[in-house]
C-alpha positions in Angstrom: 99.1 298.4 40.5 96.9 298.0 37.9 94.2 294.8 38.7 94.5 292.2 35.9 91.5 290.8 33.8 90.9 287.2 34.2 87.5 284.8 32.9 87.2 281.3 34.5 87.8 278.2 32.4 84.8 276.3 31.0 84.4 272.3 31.6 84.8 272.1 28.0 88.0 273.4 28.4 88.8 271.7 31.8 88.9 268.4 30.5 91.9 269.2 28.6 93.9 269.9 31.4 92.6 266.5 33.2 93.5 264.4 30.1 96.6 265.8 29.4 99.4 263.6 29.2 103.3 263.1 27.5 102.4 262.1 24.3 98.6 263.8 24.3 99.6 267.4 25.1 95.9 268.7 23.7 97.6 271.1 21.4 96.8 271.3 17.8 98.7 273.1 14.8 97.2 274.7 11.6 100.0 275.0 8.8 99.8 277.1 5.4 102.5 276.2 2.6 102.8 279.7 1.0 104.3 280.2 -2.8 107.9 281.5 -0.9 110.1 280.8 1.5 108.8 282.5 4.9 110.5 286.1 5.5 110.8 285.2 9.5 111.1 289.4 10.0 108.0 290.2 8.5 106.5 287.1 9.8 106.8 288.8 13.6 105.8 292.2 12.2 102.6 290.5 11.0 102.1 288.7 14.3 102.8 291.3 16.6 99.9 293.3 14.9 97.3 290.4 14.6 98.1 289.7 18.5 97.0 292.9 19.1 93.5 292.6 17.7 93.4 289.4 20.0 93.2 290.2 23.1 92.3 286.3 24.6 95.3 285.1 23.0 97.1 287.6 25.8 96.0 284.8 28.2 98.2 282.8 30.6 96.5 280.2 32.3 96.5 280.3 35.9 95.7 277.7 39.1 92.8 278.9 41.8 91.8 276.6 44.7 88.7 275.9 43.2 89.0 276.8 39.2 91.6 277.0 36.5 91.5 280.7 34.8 92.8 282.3 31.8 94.2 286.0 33.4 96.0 288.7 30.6 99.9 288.9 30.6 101.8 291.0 29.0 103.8 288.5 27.6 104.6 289.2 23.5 105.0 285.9 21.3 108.0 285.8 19.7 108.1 283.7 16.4 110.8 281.2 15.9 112.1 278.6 13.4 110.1 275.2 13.8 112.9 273.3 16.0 110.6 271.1 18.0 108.2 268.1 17.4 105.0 269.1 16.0 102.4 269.7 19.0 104.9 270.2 22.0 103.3 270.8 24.4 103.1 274.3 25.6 101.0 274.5 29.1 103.4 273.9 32.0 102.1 274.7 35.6 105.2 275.7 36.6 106.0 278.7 34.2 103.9 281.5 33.0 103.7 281.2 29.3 101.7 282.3 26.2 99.0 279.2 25.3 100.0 279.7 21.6 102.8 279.6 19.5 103.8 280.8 15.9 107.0 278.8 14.3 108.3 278.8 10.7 110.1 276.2 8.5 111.5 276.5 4.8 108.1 278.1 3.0 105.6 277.3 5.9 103.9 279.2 8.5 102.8 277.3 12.0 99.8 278.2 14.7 99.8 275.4 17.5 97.6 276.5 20.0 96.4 274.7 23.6 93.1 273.6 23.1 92.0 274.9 26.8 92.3 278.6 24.8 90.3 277.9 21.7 89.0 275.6 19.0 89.6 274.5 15.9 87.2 277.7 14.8 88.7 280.2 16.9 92.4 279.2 16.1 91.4 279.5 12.2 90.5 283.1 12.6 93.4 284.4 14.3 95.4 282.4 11.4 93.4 283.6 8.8 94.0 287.2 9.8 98.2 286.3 10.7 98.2 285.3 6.6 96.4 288.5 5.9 98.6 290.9 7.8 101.7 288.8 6.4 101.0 288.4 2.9 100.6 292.4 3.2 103.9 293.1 4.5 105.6 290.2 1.5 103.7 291.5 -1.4 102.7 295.2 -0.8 102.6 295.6 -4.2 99.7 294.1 -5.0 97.4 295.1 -2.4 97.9 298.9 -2.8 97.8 299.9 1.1 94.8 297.8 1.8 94.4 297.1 5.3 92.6 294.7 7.3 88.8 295.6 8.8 87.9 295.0 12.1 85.8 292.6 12.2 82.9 292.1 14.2 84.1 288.5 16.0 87.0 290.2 17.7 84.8 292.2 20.2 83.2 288.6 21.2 86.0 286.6 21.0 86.3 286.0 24.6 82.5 285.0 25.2 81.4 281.8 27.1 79.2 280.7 24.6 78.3 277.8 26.7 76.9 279.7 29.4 75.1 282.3 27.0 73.0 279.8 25.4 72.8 276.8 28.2 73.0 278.5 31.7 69.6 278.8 32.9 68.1 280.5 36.2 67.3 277.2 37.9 69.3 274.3 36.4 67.9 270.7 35.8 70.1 268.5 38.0 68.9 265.5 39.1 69.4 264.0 42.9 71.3 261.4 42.1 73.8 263.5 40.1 73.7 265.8 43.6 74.5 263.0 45.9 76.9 261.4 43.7 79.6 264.4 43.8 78.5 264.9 47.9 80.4 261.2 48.2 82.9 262.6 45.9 84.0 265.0 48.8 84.8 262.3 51.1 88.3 261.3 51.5 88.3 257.9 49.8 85.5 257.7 47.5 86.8 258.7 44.2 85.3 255.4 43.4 85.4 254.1 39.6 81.5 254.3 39.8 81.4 257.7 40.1 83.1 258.2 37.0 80.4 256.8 35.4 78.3 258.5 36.9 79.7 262.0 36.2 80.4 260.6 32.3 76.2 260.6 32.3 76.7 264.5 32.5 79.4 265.6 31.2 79.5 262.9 28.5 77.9 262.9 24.9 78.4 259.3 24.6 76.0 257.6 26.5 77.4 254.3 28.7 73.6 252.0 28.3 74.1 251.5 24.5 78.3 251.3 24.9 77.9 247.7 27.6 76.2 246.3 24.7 79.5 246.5 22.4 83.0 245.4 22.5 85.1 248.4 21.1 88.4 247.6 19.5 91.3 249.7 20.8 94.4 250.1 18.3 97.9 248.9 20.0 101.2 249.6 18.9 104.4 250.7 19.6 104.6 253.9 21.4 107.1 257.1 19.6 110.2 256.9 21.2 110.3 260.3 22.7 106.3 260.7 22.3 106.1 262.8 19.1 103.4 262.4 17.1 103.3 260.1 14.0 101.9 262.5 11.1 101.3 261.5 8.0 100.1 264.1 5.3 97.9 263.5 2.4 96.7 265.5 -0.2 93.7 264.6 -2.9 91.6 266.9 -5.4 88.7 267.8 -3.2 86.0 267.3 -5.8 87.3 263.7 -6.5 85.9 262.8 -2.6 83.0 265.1 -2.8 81.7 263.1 -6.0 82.3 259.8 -4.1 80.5 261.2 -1.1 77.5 261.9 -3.2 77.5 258.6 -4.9 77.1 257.0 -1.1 74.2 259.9 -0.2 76.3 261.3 2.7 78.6 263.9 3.4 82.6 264.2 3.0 83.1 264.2 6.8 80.7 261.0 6.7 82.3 259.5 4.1 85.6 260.3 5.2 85.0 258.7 8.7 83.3 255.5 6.8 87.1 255.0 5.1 88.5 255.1 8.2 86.7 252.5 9.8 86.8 249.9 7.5 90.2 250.9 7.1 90.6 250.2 11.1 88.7 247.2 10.7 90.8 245.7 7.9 94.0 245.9 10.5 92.2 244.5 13.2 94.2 241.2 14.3 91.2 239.7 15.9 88.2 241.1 13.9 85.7 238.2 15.5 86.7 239.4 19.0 85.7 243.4 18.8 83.5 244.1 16.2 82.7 247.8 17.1 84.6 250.6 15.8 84.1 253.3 17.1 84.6 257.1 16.4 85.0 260.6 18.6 83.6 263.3 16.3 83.5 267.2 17.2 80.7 269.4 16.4 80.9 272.9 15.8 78.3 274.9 17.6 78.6 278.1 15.6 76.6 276.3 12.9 73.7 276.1 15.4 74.4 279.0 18.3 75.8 282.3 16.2 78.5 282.8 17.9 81.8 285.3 17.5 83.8 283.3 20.2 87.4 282.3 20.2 87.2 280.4 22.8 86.2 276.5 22.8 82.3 276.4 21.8 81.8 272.6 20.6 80.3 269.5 21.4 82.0 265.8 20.8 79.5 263.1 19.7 80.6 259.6 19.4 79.7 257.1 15.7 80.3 253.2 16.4 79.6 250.0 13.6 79.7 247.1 14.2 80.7 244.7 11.8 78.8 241.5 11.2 75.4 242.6 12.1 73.4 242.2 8.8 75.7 240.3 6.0 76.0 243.5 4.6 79.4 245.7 5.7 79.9 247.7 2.1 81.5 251.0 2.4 77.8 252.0 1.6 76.5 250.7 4.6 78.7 252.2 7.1 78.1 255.3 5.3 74.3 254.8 5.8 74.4 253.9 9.3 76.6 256.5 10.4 74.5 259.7 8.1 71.2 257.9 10.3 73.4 258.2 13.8 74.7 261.4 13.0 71.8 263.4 12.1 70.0 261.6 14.9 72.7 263.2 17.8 72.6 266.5 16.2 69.0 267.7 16.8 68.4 270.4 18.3 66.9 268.7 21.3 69.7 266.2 21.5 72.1 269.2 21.6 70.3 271.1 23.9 69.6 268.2 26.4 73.7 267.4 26.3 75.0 270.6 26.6 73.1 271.4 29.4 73.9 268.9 31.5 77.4 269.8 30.6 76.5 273.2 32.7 74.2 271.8 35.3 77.4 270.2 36.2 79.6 272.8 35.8 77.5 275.5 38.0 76.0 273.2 40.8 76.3 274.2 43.7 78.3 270.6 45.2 80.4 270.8 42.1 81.6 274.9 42.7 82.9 273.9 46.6 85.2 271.1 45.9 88.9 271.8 45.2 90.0 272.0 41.8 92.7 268.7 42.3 89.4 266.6 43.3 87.8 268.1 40.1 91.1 267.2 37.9 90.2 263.5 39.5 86.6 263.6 38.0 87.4 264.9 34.8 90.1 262.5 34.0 88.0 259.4 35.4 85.9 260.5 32.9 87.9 261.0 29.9 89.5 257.1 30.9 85.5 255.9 30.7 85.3 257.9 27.7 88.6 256.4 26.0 87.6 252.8 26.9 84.7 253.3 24.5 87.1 254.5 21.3 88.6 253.5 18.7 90.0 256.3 16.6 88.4 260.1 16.0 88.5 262.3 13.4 88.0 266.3 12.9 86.9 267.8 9.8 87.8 272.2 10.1 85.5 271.8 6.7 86.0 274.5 3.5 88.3 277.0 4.5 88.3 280.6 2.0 90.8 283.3 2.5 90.1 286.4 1.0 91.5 287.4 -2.3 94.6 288.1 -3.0 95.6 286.2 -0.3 94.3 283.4 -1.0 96.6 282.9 -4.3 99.7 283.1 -2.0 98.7 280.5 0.2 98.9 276.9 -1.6 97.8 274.4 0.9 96.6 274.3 4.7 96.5 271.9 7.1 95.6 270.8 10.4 96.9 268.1 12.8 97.0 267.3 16.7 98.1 265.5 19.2 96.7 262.4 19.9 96.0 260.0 22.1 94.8 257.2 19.7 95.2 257.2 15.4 93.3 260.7 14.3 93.2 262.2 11.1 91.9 266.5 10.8 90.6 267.3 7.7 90.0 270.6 6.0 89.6 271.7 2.1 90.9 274.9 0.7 91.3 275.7 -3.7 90.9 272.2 -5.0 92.8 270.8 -2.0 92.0 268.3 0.4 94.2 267.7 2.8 93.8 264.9 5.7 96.5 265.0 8.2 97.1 262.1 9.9 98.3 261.7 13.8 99.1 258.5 16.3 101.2 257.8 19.2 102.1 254.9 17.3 104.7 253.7 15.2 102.9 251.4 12.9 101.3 252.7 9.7 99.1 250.0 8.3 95.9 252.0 9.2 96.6 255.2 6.8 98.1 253.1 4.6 94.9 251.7 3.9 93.2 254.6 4.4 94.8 255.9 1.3 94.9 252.3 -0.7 90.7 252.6 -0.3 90.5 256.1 -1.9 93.3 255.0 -4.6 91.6 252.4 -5.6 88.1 254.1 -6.0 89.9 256.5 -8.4 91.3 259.2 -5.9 94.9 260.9 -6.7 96.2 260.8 -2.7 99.7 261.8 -2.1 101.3 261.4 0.8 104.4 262.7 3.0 105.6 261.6 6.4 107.6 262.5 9.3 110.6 260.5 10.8 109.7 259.4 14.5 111.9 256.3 15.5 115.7 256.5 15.9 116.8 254.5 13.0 114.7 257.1 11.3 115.7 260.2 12.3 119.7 259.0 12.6 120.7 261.6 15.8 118.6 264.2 14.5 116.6 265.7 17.4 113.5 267.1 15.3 112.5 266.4 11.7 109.2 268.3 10.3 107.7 268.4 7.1 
């Protein structure tokens, strides 16, 4: 029989596991809108030789006593019209099933992917190479027999990139790190004060500053049957980039700055929580080379607070979130978070208790974590396909589950697209979202999905 591969999962990818819930099932979905109506039969031809390349997306994810691990099936992902809500989820402990799937509706092409196996980053290049292989097999003509490279990212795509760069020979934990998970292996004392405790270390947003502010938390109405709420918009790219500039700061910056006054202007009780704050990812790749498919980024977390110095211009969240920003992404800032992130993971106290005590932990501290949030946002940044694939392919996007409103952002052409996701059924915060960039001169179209009953009228699934 032959002996199976298998790599242990991260505490990157852990947490995703802890914190999954119903209506937050930590997958995430990248879409392309191609010039024709998707050929589903050339569609699977085109998967079934990309899935090949990738052998980590071969994974099933499997439950030890101490760890969850990834372990290689040979399971083969079947595509299949889009008949579900966007971002079902597709871990379930009690089956053994691919962590990604590929679906298809009218002329576009889905990835949704369980963020335990990969990224944003890694997900892209599997899609990006699923486009190639199928624009290929639709319009042989014009590429004359070409056939995709192998490129040098495949044969590290299944690297722990955390523990190349951050896991050192003797690991900096401190004592009172030590003795707090000791008391966490005593029947009982899964205390509340050890989750903040353990958020200190496995946390980029640290607790001291967060007493000091009172964080609005959006309410609404829950989905009926937890879908997502998406809401799509689309705006020449250059249009934000030039308003960007004019503010000194960057689209993702400027982006984020919209969203927060746009928050704050549907705040029922502005005087009461003034802080808004935001969960940002950062992609490691840009400061650790990396070829790995698997999850390699940090989350930092951007707060203002209104009413501080008379002065609460778009300009001035801009400025104050550039100056926090760049401030959090220093190489010793980095460096000093992530590896507490694997002082954790690899202590010795932390390796012998059971992996249901370690669920406990991690969720305690993604509830701490949550308490201090107000929204988040993800920016995949400029996405270029290679030519002439790239003229078949008119727009991409990428949503996600959420927990709380999130918009993922990426640009492609002249495109910007920011996708929009909540577990609510209220509106007014994109809504504003897109009356601030109309009314600074921005061309924003916008398309939604149905998510109430009244709205989708007996109709189990409605996509865009």
């Amino acid at each position: 029989m032959k002996r199976k591969n298998w790599v242990r999962l991260d505490n990157a990818s852990n947490i995703f596991l802890a914190a999954m819930t119903a209506s937050d099932t930590k997958v995430f979905r990248l879409s392309a809108a191609m010039g024709d109506a998707v050929d589903p039969g050339l569609l699977q031809q085109a998967l079934d030789k990309t899935y090949e390349q990738y052998v980590l997306y071969h994974s099933v994810l499997r439950r030890g006593f101490f760890w969850y691990y990834l372990e290689d099936s040979d399971l083969k992902p079947v595509v299949r019209p889009d008949l579900q809500p966007p971002c079902a989820a597709l871990y379930h402990f009690d089956r053994k099933e691919l962590l990604f799937r590929v679906v298809y509706h009218r002329n576009r092409i889905h990835l949704e992917v369980f963020h335990a196996l990969s990224d944003g980053t890694g997900a892209l290049w599997f899609f990006e190479d699923l486009l190639n292989e199928y624009a290929m097999l639709r319009y042989p003509e014009n590429f004359g027999g070409m056939d995709q490279k192998e490129r040098d990212r495949l044969k590290e795509q299944s690297e722990d990139s955390f523990a190349h760069y951050f896991r050192k020979g003797k690991q900096n934990f401190s004592e009172e790190a030590q003795s707090a998970i000791r008391a966490l292996t005593k029947a009982g004392k899964l205390a509340v004060s050890y989750g903040e405790k353990a958020t200190r270390y496995l946390d980029p947003f640290p607790l001291e500053n967060q007493r000091k502010e009172r964080v609005y938390r959006v309410r609404g109405k829950k989905t009926p049957d937890n879908r997502p709420h998406v809401i799509e918009m689309e705006m020449p790219v250059k249009a934000v980039l030039q308003l960007a500039r004019e503010q000194q700061t960057t689209l993702t910056m400027y982006l984020t700055a919209v969203f927060i006054e746009a928050t704050r202007r549907t705040n029922p009780h502005p005087k009461k929580a003034r802080t808004i704050a935001v969960s940002v990812p950062i992609n490691l790749r840009q400061f650790y080379p990396s070829h790995s498919a698997r999850n390699f980024f940090s989350t930092t977390r951007l707060a203002y607070t209104y009413g501080q110095t008379g002065d609460d211009s778009l300009a001035a969240i801009c400025a104050t979130l550039k100056e926090q920003f760049q401030g959090q992404i220093t190489p010793a800032s980095l460096e000093n978070k992530l590896n507490r992130l694997i002082a954790f993971e690899y202590n010795p106290f932390t390796r012998i208790i059971i992996r249901p005590i370690k669920d406990i932990i991690l969720r305690l501290v993604n509830l701490f974590n949550n308490r201090n949030l107000t929204v988040a946002i993800s920016n995949l940044g400029r996405v270029s396909l290679p030519e002439p694939i790239d003229g078949y392919v008119q727009r991409l996007y990428l949503q996600t589950a959420a927990v709380r409103p999130q918009f993922c952002a990426l640009s492609h052409g002249e495109h910007l697209t920011v996708c929009f996701t909540s577990p609510f059924v209220e509106t007014n915060i994109q809504e504003q979202f897109a009356i601030i960039l109309t009314e600074a001169g921005v061309s924003v179209t916008v398309a939604a999905n149905k998510v109430t009953s009244a709205e989708l009228g007996g109709v189990e699934h409605e996509t865009l």
